[in-house]
N, C-alpha and C positions, 0 to 999 in steps of 0.2 A: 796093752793099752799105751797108746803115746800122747803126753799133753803137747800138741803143734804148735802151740806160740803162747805167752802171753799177751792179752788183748789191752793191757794197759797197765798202771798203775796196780790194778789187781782185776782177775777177772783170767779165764784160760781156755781156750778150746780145743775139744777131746777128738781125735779122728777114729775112724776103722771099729767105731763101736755101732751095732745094732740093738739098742735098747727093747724094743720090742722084742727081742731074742733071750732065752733064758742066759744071764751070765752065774759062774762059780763067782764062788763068794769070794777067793783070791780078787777076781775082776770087782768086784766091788769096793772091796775093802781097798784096794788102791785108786778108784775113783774118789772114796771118802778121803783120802789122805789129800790127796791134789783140791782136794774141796777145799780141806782145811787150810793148806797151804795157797790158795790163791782166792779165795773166798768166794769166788763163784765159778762153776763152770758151765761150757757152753758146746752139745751135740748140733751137731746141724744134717741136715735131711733125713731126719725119720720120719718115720710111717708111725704114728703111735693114737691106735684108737681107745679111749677113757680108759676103759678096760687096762690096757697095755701099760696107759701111764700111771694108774693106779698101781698095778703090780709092781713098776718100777721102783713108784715111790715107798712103799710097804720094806722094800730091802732097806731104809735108813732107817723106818723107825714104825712106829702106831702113825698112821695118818688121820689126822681131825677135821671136823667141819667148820665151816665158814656160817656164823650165823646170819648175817644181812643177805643172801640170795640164796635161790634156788640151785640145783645141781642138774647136769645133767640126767636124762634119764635113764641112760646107762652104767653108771655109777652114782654113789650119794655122797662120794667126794670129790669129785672133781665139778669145779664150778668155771660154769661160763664167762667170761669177762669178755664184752661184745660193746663195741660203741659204733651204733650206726652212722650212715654218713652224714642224718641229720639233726646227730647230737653236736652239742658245743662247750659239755663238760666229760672228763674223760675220767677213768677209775684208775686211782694211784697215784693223781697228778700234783704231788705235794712232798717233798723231800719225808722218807718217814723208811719206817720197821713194821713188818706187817702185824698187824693186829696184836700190837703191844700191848692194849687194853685188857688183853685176859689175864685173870690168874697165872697159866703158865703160856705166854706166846708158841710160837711153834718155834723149831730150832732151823728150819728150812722153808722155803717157794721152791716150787716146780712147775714151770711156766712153758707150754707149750702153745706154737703159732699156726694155728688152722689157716686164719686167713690174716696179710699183711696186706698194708695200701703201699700205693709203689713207690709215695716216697713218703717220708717221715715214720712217726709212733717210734722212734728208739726208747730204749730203759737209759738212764743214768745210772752209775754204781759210786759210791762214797765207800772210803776206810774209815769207818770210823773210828779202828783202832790205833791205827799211824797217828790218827788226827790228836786224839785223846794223847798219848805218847811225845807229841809235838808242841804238848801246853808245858808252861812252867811248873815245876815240881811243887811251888806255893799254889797256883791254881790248880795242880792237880786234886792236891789237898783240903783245897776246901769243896771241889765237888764230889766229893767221893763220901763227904759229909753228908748230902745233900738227898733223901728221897721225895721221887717224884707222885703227882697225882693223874695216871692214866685212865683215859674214857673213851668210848666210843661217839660219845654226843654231839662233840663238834663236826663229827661228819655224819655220823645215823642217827642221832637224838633227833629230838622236836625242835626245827628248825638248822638243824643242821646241811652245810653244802651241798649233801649228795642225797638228800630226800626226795625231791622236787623236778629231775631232771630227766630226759628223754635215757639219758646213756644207759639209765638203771631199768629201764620197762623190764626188764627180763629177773627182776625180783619177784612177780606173783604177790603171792600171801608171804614171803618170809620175814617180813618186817611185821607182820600181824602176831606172831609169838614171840616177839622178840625187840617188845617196845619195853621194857621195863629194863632190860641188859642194856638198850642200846643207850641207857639214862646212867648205866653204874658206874662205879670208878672202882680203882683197881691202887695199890703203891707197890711201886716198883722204885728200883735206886735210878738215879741219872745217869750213874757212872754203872755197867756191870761188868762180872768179872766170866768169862768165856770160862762154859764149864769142861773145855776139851783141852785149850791149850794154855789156859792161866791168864790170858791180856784181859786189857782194861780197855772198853770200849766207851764213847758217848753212847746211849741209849736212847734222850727223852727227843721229840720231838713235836713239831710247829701242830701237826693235826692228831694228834693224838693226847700230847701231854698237857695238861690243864693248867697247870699249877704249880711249881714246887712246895711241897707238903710245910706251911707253916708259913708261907707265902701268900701275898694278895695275888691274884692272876694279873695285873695290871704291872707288877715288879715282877715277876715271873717270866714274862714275857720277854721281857729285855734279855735275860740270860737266854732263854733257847734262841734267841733272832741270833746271838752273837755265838751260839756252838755249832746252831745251822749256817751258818755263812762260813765260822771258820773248817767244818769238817767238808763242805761243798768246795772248797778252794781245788784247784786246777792237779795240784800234783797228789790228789786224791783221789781222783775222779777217773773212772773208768766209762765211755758209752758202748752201750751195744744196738747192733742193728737186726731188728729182726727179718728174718726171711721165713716165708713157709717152709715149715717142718724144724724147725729148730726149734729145742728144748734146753732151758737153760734152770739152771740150780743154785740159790744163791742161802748163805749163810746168816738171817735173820739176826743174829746174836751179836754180830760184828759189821752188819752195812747196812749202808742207807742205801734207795732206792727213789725213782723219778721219775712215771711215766710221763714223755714228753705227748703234750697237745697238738701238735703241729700238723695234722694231715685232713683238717675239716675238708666234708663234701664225700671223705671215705670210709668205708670200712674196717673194722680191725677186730677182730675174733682172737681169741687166746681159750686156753682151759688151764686151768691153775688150782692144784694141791696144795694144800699144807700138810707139813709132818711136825706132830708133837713136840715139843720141847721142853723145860722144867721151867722151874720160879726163878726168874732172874736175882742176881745177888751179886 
């Protein structure tokens, strides 16, 4: 395995691998390492049907389900993420950690691209850890104090952003079992600590974190506007481009992420896993 470049700030892409190919666990366990070390990585031209990328993803860990859609129908984890061309809200499109809101988020995405439009839909990638690292040791300190109130609500609660919109058609009934979670909260810390390699990463964020715990959300808010703006800053900030067939894998636990909006009138197809993670801390 060679990692061919880094793609930015953090972020790395892997050549001469066939993931739909059975790899030894030597080959893994050194993708996992360059995982850790560059926080995401990125396969380009694979062949990978659900199937495939499900198996891939089971080598990192227990893969889980995504409660707000449906899955394909040849696996029941891997879900579609599809924004037609005549949608004008897109999924993911808000600086954030995927589904922080659970008990135990997942420790991983595994985002593969069926179909791209020919120009725009890049991801954005954030350090959150660098960023976290790069505050005053007196600010570190008092947010490290700090637990947060994470939910699903602001974006699949009742009245929530992404209830109401074209881009989601392809939820079905799965919002119908899953109206009472998409209302719960969760406390997770603001600051957490990476259960692999010991850093201290920002955690909360704009669409998921409600509140800090003991906080009005109206004072609350000021503090995430001002961790999302300074962890988004430039020399954090990794984009990537997608192409068909490219599978990319990012580290939950230590970035932020962005799907950008910018290709209305087109298509964009994705299938994306999540793999298990623990209780943040």
């Amino acid at each position: 395995m060679n990692v061919i470049n880094k793609l930015g700030p953090i972020g790395a892409e892997v050549q001469s691998i066939d993931l739909a190919q059975p790899l030894s666990q030597v080959t893994v366990s050194q993708i996992r390492q360059a995982w850790l070390a560059h926080g995401f990585l990125v396969f380009r031209d694979q062949r990978l049907s659900p199937k495939a990328q499900a198996a891939f993803a089971r080598r990192w860990g227990e893969i889980d389900t995504y409660p707000f859609m449906q899955p394909v129908a040849e696996d029941p984890h891997v879900i579609p993420i599809i924004k037609e061309a005549d949608a004008t809200l897109n999924f993911g499109g808000d600086w954030h950690t995927d589904t922080s809101y659970k008990a135990t988020p997942p420790q991983a995405t595994m985002l593969y691209a069926v179909e791209v439009p020919p120009m725009g839909g890049d991801t954005l990638f954030a350090d959150a850890t660098r960023a976290f690292e790069d505050l005053s040791p007196a600010f570190q300190a008092m947010l490290e104090g700090l637990t947060g109130v994470y939910t699903p609500k602001m974006v699949h609660g009742q009245g929530g952003g992404y209830r109401d919109v074209s881009a989601k058609a392809q939820l079905g009934d799965a919002y119908g079992g899953n109206s009472e979670f998409a209302e719960s909260e969760v406390l997770h810390p603001i600051i957490r600590t990476h259960p692999e390699t010991g850093r201290k990463s920002i955690y909360c964020s704009r669409p998921h974190t409600h509140r800090i715990d003991g906080w009005t959300r109206a004072e609350s808010k000021g503090l995430i506007a001002f961790l999302t703006e300074h962890l988004t800053q430039e020399q954090y900030v990794t984009r990537l481009d997608w192409r068909q067939g490219t599978l990319a894998i990012w580290d939950n636990r230590c970035l932020f992420h962005n799907a950008l909006n910018d290709y209305q009138g087109h298509r964009r197809h994705m299938h994306r896993v999540i793999i298990r993670g623990d209780r943040p801390v």
